[in-house]
N, C-alpha and C positions, 0 to 999 in steps of 0.2 A: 603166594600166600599174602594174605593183609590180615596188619594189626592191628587193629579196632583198641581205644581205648576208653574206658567205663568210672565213674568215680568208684574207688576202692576203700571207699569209711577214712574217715577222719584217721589225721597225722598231727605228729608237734609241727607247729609254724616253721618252726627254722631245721625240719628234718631234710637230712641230705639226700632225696630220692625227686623220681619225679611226681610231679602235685602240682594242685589247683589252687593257687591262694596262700597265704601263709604269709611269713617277711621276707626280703628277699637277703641271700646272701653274695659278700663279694667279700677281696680282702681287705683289711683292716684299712681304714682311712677314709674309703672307697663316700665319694657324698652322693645323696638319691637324686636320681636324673630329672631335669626341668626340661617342658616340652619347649623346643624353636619359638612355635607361634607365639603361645600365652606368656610362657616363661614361668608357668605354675609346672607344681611338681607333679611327675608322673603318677599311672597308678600302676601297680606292683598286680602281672596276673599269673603267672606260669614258669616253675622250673624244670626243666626236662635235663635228665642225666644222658653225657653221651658218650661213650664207650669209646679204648681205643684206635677206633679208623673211622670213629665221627657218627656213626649209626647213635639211635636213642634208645634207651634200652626206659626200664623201668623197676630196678631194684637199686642198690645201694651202687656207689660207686667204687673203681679199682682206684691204685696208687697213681696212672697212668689217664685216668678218664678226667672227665670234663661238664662241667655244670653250662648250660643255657638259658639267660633269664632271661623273661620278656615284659617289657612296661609297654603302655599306651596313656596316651594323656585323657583323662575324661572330666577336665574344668570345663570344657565348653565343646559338648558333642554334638557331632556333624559342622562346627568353624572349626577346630585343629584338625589338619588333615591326617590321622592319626591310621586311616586307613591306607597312605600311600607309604611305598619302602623309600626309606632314606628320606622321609620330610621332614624327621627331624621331630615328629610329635609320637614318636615309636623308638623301642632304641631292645636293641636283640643282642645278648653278648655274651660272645664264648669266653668262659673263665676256668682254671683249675679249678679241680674240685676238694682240697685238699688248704687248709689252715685258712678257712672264709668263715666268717663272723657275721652278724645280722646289719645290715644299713641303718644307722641309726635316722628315724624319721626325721625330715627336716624342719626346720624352726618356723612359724607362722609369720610368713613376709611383712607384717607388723608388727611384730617382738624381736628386737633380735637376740642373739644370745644373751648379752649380758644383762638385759631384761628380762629371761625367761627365768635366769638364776636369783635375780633381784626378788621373783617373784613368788617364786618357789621357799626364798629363803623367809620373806616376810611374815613376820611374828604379830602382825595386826592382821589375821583372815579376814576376809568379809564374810557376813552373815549368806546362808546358803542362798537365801533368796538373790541375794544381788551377784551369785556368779552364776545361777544356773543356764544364762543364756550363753555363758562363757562355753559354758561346759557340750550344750548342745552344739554350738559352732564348732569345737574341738571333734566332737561325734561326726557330725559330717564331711569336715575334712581327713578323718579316718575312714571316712565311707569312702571318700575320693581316690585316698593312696593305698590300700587294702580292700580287699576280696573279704563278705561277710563270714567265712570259714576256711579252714583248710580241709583240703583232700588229696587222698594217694591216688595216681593214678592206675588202673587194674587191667594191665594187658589181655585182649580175646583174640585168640588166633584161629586165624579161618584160614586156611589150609587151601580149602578147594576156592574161594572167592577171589578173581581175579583184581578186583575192583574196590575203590570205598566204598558206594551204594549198593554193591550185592552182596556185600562183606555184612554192610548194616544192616539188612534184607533177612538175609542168614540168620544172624545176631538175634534178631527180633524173632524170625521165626522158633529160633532153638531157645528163646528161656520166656518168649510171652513177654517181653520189657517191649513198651515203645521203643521205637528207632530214634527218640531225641532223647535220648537216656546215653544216646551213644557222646562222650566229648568231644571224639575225632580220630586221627590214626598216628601211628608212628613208620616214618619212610616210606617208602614207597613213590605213588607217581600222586602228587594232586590231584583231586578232585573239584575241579575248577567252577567256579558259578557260573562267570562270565568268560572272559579270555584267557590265555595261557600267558602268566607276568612271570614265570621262572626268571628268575634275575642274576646277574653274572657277577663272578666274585670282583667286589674294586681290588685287588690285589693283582690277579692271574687272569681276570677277564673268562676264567669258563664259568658255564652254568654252575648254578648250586645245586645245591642236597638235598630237597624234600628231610625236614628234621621231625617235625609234626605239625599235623593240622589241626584245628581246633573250633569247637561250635562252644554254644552259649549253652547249653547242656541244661534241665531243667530244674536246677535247684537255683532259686533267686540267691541264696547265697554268695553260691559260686559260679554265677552266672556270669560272663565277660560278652559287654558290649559291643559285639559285631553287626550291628544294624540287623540283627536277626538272621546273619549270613555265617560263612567260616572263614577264620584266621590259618594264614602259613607261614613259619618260622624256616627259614633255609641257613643254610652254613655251606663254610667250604673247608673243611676242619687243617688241612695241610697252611691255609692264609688267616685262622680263627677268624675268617670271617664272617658277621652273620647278619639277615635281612629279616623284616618283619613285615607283612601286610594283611590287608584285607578285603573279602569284597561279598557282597549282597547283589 
């Protein structure tokens, strides 16, 4: 059987399921990841919930499961190599699922905090005209660290489809949706573009876990830039370890 997964309508941003977008959670304290290369902050694309033996399920989680977030850097696409596992411009991490709170967005590498409060607190506004470019600057690096909506992810099960691509095939044939409506699968075996990169846990050194793969799916919303290709998240859930990449 293969699990085809589909956007499922809009969710709250910080709902604890799996979904496309939204903010991400960790536990308290927890600061938002900054890519290797640029050293700009990530962007925040994907939560997948993982059930007691590390499988990715798609509803709500147990007292025992486990949340999977995934960032890629997109300050400077195709120079951060964001596409390769462990560069360091990706960052994939098993976390409980259980007392995590929203990652407070980080501070604009030109303010820093006690600047942001000086400025916030400032009782001479400037007239609107002379922040509005403030404000669009702020819009776009919200565009950077955030996906333009959230969505639930919506499990399809194909039962008879060996496969991702006959799974998708299926899919499309049985509801009339284009096959890029499809976002990806949960477990299973990859559906590889080019080579087979299954990557080995750094803890235990075995292969990892297909957790989920994922395409750019066709709402510009919640569209996550894979060069027009699909992303694979892996884990080794027994070492919480977990790997991010991509390829076109």
């Amino acid at each position: 059987m293969t699990t085809l997964i589909t956007e499922g309508g809009p969710v709250a941003a910080d709902a604890t399921v799996t979904r496309i977008g939204g903010v991400p959670l960790a536990p308290p304290g927890t600061a938002w990841p900054s890519c290797a290369d640029c050293g700009g902050p990530m962007q925040f694309l994907a939560q997948i919930v993982l059930d007691g033996s590390g499988a990715a399920v798609t509803g709500g989680p147990g007292q025992q499961d486990r949340l999977l977030v995934l960032f890629a850097c997109q300050n400077r696409p195709g120079v951060c190599q964001d596409w390769e596992a462990r560069s360091g411009a990706n960052l994939a991490l098993i976390l409980p699922a259980q007392g995590l709170v929203p990652i407070p967005l980080p501070v604009p590498a030109d303010l820093d905090e006690g600047e942001a409060e000086e400025k916030e607190n400032d009782p001479d506004d400037p007239d609107e005209d002379e922040f509005e470019d403030e404000e669009d600057e702020e819009d776009d690096e919200d565009e950077v660290l955030l996906l333009g909506a959230t969505r639930a992810a919506e499990p399809q099960h194909l039962p008879d489809a060996p496969d991702f691509d006959s799974a998708r095939a299926a899919w499309s044939a049985r509801t009339g949706r284009p096959r890029n409506h499809v976002l990806g699968r949960l477990n299973g075996t990859p559906a590889w573009l080019q080579y087979d990169q299954t990557p080995s846990c750094a803890t235990c050194a075995e292969p990892m876990r297909l957790a989920v793969q994922l395409q750019e799916g066709p709402d510009p919303l919640t569209a996550m830039n894979f060069g027009s290709g699909r992303a694979y998240a892996f884990t080794c859930s027994p070492c919480t370890d977990a790997v991010f990449l991509w390829q076109c």
